[in-house]
C-alpha positions as CSV (number, residue, x, y, z in Angstrom):
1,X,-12.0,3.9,-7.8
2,X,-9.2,4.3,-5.7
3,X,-9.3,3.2,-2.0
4,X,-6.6,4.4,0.8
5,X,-6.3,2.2,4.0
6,X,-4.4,3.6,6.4
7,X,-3.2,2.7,10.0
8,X,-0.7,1.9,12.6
9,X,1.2,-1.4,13.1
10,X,-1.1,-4.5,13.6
11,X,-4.1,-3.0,13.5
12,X,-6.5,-5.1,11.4
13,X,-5.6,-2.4,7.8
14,X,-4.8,-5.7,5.7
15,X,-7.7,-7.4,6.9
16,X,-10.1,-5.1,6.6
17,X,-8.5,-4.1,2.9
18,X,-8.8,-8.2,1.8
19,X,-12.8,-8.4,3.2
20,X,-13.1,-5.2,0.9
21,X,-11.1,-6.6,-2.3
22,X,-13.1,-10.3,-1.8
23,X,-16.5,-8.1,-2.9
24,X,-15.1,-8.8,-6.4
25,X,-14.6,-11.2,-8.6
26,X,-11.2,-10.8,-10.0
27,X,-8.6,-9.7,-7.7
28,X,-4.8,-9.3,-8.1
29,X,-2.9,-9.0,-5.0
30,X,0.3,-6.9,-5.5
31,X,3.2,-7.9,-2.2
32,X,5.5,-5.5,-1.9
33,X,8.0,-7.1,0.8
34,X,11.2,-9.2,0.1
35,X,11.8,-11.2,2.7
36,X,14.8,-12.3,1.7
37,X,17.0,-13.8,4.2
38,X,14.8,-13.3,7.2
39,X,12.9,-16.8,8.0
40,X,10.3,-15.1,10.5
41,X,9.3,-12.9,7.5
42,X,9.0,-15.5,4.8
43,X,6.5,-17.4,7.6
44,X,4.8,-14.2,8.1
45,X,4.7,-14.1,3.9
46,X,3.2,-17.7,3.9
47,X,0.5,-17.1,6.5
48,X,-0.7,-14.2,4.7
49,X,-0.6,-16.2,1.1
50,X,-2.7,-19.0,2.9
51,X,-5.0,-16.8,4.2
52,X,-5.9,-15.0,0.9
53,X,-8.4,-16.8,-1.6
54,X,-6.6,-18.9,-3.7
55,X,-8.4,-17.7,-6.7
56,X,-6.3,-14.3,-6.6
57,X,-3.1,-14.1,-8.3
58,X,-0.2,-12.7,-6.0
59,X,2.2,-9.9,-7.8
60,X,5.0,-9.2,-6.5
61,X,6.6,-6.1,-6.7
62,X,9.0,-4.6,-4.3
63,X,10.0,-2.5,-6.5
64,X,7.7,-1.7,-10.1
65,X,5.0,-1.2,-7.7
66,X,3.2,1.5,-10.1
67,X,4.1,-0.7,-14.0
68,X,2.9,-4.0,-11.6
69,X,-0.7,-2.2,-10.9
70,X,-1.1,-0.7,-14.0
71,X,-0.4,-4.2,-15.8
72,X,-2.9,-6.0,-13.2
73,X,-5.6,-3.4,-13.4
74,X,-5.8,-5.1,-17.5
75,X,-7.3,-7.6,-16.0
76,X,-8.5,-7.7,-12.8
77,X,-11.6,-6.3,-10.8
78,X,-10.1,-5.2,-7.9
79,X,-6.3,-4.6,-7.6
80,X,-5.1,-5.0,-3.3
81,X,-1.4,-3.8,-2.8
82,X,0.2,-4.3,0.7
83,X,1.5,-2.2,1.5
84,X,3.0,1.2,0.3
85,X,5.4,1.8,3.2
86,X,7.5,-1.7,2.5
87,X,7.1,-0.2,-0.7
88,X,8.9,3.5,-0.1
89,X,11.1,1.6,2.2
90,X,12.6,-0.5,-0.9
91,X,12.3,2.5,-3.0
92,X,14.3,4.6,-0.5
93,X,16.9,2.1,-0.3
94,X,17.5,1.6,-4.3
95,X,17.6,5.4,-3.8
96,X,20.3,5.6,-0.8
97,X,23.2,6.8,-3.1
98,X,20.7,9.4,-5.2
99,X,18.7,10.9,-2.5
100,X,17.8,14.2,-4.4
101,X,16.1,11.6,-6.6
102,X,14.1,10.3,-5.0
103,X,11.0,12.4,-4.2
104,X,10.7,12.9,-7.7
105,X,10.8,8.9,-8.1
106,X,7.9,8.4,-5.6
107,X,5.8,11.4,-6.7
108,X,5.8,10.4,-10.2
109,X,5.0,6.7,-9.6
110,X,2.1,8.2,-7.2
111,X,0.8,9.8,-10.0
112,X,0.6,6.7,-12.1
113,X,-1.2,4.5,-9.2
114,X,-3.8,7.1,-9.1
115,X,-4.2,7.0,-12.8
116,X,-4.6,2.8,-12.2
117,X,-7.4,3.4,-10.3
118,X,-9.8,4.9,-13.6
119,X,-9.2,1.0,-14.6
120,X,-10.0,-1.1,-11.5
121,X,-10.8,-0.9,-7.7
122,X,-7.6,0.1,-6.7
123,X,-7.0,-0.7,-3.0
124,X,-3.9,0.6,-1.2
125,X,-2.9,-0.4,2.0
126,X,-0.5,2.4,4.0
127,X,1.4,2.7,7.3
128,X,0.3,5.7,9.0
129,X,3.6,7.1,10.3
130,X,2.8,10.4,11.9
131,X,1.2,9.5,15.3
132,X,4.0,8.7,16.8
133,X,7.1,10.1,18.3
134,X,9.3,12.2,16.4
135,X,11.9,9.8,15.4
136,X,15.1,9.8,16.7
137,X,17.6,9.8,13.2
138,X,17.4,12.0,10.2
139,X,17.2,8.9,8.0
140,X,14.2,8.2,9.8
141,X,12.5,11.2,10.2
142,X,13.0,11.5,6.1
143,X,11.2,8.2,5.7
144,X,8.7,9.4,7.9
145,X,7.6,13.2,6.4
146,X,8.5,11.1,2.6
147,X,5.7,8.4,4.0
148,X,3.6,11.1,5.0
149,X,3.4,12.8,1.5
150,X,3.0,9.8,-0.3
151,X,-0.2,9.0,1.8
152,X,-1.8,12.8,1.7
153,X,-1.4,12.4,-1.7
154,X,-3.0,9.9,-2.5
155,X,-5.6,10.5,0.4
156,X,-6.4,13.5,-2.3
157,X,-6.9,11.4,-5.0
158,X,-8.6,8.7,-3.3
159,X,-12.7,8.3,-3.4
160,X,-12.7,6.3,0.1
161,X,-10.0,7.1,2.9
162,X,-10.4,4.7,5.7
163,X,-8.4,4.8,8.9
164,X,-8.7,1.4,11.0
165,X,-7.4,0.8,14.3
166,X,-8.2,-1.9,16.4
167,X,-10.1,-3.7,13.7
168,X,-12.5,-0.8,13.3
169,X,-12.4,1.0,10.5
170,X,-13.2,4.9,10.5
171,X,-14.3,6.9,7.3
172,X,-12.6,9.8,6.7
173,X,-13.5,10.4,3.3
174,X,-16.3,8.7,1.1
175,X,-17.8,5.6,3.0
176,X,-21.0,3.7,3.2
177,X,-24.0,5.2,1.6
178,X,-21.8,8.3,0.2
């Protein structure tokens, strides 16, 4: 089964996607974000490592993001990656000199998370980039309609869609009793 969890900034998505992902027993967390040189980031990386159960094994995978979830799904109940738009922002950049590649890139790895999903509960946490202001640069506004894509498709192949602001999270497709 494949679960979307959308949402802006800070709004409780990676929360709510870790209470759903603790219902099972095995459960591979796929991190998507290189810190790298930035200290806030690589505290903001170790708060979130403490606060996961330290029986779940942490993948990262800025990058490999679909080969990492397929490989994990082997084994694993529940497979919780966070988040897909630190994801397309490391794909986009690896991309930067072949931009007519890129689309291509992300659609086909889309495809293959989808296909993870037959193997495992397959959790996806997402940015949702559209309610905002129109951005301001063409690099930005690319990010945001590539971001966009990326989440209605996988919103289409997704059994549960759930929007969560403020903490809350709101159904939009599958849910609770459904």
């Amino acid at each position: 089964m494949l679960t979307l969890i959308l949402g802006g900034a800070r709004s409780g998505k990676s929360r709510f996607a870790q209470r759903l992902a603790a219902r099972n027993e095995r459960v591979s967390f796929v991190a998507t974000l290189e810190a790298g040189g930035d200290a806030e980031m690589r505290e903001r990386v170790a708060r979130h490592r403490a606060d996961r159960p330290g029986s779940w094994r942490t993948i990262e995978a800025p990058l490999a993001l679909a080969a990492a979830v397929e490989s994990a799904a082997r084994d694993s109940d529940a497979v919780l990656v966070d988040c897909l738009t630190l994801w397309l922002s490391n794909v986009a950049w690896e991309y930067r000199a072949r931009a007519a590649e890129l689309e291509p890139a992300v659609e086909a790895d889309i495809r293959r998370l989808a296909g993870a999903a037959r193997n495992c509960h397959l959790i996806l946490v997402s940015n949702e980039v559209g309610s905002g202001t129109v951005p301001e640069s063409p690099v930005a506004r690319a990010f945001r309609d590539l971001q966009g894509f990326a989440n209605q498709s996988l919103a289409e192949a997704a059994g549960e869609v759930i929007l969560v602001v403020a903490g809350l999270p709101l159904y939009l497709k599958g849910g609770p009793g459904r």
